[in-house]
Backbone bond lengths (Angstrom), bond angles and torsions (degrees), N, CA, C in turn:
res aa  C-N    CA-C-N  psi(-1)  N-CA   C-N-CA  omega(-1)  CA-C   N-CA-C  phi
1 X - - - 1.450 - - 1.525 108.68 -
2 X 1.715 138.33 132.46 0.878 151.81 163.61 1.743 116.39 -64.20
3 X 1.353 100.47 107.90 1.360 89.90 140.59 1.844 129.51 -158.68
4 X 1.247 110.10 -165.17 1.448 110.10 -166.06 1.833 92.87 -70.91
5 X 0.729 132.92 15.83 1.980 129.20 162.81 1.793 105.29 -89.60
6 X 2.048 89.42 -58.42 1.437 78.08 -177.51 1.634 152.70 -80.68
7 X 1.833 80.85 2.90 1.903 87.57 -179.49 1.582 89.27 -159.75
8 X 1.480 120.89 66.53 1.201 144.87 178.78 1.743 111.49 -90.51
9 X 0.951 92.07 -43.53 2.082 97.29 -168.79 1.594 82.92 -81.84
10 X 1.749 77.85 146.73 1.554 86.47 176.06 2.029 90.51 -113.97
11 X 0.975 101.39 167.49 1.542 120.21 166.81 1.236 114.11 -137.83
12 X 1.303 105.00 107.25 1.540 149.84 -152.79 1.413 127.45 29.64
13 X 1.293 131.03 -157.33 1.462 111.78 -164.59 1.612 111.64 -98.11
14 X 1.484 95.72 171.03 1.837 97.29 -174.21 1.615 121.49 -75.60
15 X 0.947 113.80 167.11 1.304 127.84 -171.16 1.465 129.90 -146.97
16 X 1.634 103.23 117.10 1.711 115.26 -150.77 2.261 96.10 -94.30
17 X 1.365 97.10 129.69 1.353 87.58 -170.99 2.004 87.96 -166.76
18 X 1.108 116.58 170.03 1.449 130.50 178.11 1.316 119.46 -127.09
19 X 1.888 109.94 54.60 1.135 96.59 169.80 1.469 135.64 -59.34
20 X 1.608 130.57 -156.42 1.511 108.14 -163.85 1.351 73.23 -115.98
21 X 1.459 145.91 -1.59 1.515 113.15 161.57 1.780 129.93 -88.82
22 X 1.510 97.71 23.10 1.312 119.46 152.32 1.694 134.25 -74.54
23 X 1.814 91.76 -14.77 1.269 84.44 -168.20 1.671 133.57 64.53
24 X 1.657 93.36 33.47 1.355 109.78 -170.05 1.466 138.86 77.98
25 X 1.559 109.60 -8.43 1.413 100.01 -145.12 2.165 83.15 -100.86
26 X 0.925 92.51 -166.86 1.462 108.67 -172.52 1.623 97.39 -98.19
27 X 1.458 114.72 135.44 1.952 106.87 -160.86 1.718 89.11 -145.19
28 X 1.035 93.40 158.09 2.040 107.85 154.53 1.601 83.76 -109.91
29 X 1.614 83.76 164.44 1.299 120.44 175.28 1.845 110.00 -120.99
30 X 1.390 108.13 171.22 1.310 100.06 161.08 1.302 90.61 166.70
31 X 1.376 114.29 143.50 1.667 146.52 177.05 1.867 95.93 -76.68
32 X 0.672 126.38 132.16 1.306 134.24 140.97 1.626 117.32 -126.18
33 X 1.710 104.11 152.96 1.848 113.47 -140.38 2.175 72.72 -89.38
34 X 1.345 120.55 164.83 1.192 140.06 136.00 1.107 131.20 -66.21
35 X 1.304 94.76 133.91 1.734 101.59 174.12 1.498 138.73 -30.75
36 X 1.172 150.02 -118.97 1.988 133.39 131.27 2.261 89.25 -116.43
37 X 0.975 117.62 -20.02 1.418 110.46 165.05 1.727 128.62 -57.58
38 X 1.534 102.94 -43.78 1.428 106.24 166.73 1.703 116.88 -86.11
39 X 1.391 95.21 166.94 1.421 104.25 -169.75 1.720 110.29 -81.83
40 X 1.529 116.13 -51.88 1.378 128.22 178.61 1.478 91.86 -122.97
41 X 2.101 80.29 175.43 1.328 112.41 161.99 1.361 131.97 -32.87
42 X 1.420 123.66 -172.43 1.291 117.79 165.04 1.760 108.52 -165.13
43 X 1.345 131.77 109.97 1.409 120.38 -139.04 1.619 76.20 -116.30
44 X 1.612 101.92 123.97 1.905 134.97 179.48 1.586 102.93 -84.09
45 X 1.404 108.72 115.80 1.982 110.79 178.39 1.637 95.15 -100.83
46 X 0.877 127.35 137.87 1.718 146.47 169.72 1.310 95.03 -125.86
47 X 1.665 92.86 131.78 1.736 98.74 154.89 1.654 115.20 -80.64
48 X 1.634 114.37 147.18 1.131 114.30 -175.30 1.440 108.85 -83.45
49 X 1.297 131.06 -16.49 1.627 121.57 168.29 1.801 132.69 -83.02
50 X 1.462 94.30 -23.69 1.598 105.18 174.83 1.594 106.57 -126.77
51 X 1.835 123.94 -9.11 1.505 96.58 178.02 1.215 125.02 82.02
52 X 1.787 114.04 -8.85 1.134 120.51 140.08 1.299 141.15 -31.32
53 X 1.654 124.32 123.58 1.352 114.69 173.47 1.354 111.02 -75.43
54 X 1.432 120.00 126.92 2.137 123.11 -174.48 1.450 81.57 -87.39
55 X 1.765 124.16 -77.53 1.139 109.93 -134.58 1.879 84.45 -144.60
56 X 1.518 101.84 -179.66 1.335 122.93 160.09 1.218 99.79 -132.17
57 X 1.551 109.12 152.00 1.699 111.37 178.99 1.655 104.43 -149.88
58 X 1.397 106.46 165.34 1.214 126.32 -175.03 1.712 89.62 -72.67
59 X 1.332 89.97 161.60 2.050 105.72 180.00 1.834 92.13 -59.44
60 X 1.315 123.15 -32.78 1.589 125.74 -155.02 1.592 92.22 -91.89
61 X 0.930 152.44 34.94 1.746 145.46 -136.81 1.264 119.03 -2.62
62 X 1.136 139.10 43.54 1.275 153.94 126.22 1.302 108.05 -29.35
63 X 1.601 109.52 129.28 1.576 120.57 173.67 1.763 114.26 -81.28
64 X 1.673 117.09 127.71 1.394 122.34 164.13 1.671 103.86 -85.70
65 X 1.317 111.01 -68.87 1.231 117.56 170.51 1.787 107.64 -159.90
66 X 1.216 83.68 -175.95 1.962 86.90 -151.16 1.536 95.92 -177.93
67 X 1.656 113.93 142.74 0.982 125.80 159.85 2.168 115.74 -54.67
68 X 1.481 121.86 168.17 1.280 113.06 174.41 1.613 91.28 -127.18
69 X 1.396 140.16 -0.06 1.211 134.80 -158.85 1.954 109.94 -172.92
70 X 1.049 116.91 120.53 1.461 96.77 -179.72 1.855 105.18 -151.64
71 X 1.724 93.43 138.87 1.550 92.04 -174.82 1.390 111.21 -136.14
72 X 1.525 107.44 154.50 1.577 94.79 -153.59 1.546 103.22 -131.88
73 X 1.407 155.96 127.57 0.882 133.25 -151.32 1.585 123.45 107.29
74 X 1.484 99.86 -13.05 1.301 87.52 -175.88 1.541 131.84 -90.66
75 X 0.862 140.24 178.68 2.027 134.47 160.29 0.940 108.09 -90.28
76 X 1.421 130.76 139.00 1.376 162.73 -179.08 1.685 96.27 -105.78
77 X 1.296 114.75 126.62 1.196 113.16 166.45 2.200 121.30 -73.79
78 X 0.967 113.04 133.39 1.317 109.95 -145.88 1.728 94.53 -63.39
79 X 1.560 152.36 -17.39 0.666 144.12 -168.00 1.847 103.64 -104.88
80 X 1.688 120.68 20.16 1.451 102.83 -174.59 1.255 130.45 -88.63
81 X 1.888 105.14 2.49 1.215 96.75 161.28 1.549 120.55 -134.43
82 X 1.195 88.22 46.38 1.815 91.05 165.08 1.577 125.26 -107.90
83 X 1.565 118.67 141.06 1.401 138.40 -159.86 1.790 92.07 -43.89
């Protein structure tokens, strides 16, 4: 389970760039340090227009997981997520 205890520190500052595991879009980057349970880092992708999380990646840019497609703007019909 994620949270702001376990991958809180960042190691050093962010960095705005469009790699292609953005899926194009325009992203920050940023290292955040590991817990003392994990072994490494873990580098946080945000999109820069909505603040979306794209991806997490290995310190090497290696994919953890990551969006493949993302749209922003759209309507949700008001009943799409009820039981």
């Amino acid at each position: 389970m994620w949270c702001s205890a376990c991958w809180g520190a960042r190691l050093g500052g962010a960095e705005r760039s469009v790699p292609p595991e953005t899926i194009g879009r325009a992203a920050w980057s940023v290292m955040l340090a590991p817990p003392p349970r994990k072994p490494r880092p873990v580098c946080h992708v945000l999109d820069v227009e909505s603040g979306v999380t794209l991806a997490y990646m290995t310190p090497d840019g290696g994919p953890l997981v990551g969006f493949t497609a993302l749209a922003t703007g759209v309507e949700v019909p008001p009943g799409a997520f009820q039981a």
